[in-house]
C-alpha positions as a LaTeX table, in Angstrom:
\begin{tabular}{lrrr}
\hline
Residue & $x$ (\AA) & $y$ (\AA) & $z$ (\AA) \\
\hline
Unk1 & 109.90 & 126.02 & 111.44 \\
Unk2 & 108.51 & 122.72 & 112.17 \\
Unk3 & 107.59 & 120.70 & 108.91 \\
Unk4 & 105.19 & 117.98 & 109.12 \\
Unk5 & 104.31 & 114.76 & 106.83 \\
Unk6 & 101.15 & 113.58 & 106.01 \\
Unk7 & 102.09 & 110.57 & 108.22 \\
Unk8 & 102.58 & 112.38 & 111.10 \\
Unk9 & 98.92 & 114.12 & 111.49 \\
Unk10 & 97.39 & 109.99 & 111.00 \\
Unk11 & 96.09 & 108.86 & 114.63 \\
Unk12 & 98.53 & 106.46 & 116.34 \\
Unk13 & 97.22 & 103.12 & 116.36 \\
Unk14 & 97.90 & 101.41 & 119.44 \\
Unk15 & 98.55 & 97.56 & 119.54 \\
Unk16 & 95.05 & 95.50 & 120.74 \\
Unk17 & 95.44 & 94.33 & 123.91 \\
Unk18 & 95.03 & 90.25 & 124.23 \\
Unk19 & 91.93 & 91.33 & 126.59 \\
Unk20 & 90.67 & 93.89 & 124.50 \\
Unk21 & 90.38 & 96.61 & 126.89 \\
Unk22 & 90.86 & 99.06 & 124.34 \\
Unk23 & 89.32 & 97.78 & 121.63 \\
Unk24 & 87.00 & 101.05 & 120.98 \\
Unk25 & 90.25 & 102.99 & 120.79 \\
Unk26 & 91.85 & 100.86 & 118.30 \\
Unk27 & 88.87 & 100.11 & 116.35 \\
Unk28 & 87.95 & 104.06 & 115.97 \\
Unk29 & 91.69 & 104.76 & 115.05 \\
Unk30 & 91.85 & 102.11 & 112.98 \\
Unk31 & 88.51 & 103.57 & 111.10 \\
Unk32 & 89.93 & 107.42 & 110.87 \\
Unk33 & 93.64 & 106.05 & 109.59 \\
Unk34 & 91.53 & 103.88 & 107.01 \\
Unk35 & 89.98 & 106.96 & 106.24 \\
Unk36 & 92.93 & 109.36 & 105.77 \\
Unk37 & 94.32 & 106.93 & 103.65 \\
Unk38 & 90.95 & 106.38 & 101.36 \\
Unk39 & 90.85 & 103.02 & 101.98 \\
Unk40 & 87.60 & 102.70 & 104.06 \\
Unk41 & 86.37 & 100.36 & 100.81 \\
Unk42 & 88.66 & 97.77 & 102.23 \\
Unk43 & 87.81 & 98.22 & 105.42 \\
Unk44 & 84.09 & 97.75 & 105.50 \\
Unk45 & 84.62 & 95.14 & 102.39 \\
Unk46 & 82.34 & 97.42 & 99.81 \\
Unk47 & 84.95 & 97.50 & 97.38 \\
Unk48 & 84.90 & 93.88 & 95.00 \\
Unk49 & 87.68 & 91.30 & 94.66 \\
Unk50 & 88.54 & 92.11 & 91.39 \\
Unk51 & 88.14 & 88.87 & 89.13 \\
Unk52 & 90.72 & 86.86 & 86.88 \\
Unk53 & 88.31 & 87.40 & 83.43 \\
Unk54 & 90.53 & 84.42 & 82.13 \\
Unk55 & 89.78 & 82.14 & 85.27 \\
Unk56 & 87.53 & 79.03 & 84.05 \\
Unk57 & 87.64 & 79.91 & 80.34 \\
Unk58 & 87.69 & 76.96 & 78.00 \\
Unk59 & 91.57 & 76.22 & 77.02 \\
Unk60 & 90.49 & 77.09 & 73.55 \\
Unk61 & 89.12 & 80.41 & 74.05 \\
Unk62 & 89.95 & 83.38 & 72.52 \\
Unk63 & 88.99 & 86.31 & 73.96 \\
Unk64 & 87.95 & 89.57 & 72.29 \\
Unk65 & 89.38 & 92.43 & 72.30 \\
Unk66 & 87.84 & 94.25 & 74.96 \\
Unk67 & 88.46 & 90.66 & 77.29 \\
Unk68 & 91.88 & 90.71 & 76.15 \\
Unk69 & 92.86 & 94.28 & 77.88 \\
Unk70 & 90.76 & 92.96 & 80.69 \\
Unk71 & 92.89 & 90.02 & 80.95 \\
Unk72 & 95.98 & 92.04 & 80.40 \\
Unk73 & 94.16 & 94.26 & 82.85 \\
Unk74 & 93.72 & 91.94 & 85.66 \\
Unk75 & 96.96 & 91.48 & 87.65 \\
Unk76 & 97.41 & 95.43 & 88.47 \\
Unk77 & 94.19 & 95.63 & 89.31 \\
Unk78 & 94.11 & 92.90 & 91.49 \\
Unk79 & 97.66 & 94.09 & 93.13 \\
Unk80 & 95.84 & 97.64 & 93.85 \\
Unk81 & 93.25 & 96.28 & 95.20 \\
\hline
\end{tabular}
C-alpha cells in the first residue's frame, strides 16, 4: 500500500520563467499551495506586521502589566508571523 504525505498531494510549483510564459500557472499554484498551507493571509498581505509594543517608548517607561506580556509577547509573534 502506497502511503502518502501531506506534502505530496500540494501542487508542484514550477520555477517562473524569466519571460513569464507561465506565469498563470505559477501564480494559481502558488495561490492553492498558499492555501493548503493556511497561509493565504501572507499572501494577499491581510494579515498585520505584528508590532514591537516597546518600539519608541520613552527610556523611562514602565509598562503595565498587560504591555509587559505583550512585550514579552512580541518576538514569537513576530517570528510566526
Amino acid at each position: 500500500m502506497t502511503s502518502f504525505s501531506k506534502e505530496d498531494l500540494l501542487p508542484k510549483i514550477p520555477a517562473l520563467k524569466v519571460d513569464g510564459s507561465n506565469w498563470l500557472t505559477f501564480k494559481n499554484r502558488v495561490e492553492w499551495a498558499a492555501e493548503a498551507k493556511g497561509l493565504v493571509e501572507y499572501l494577499e498581505g491581510t494579515k498585520p506586521r505584528p508590532t514591537d509594543p516597546s518600539k519608541d517608548q520613552d527610556p523611562l517607561w514602565e509598562p503595565s502589566d498587560a504591555e509587559a506580556l505583550a512585550v514579552a509577547e512580541y518576538p514569537e509573534k513576530y517570528a510566526t508571523w
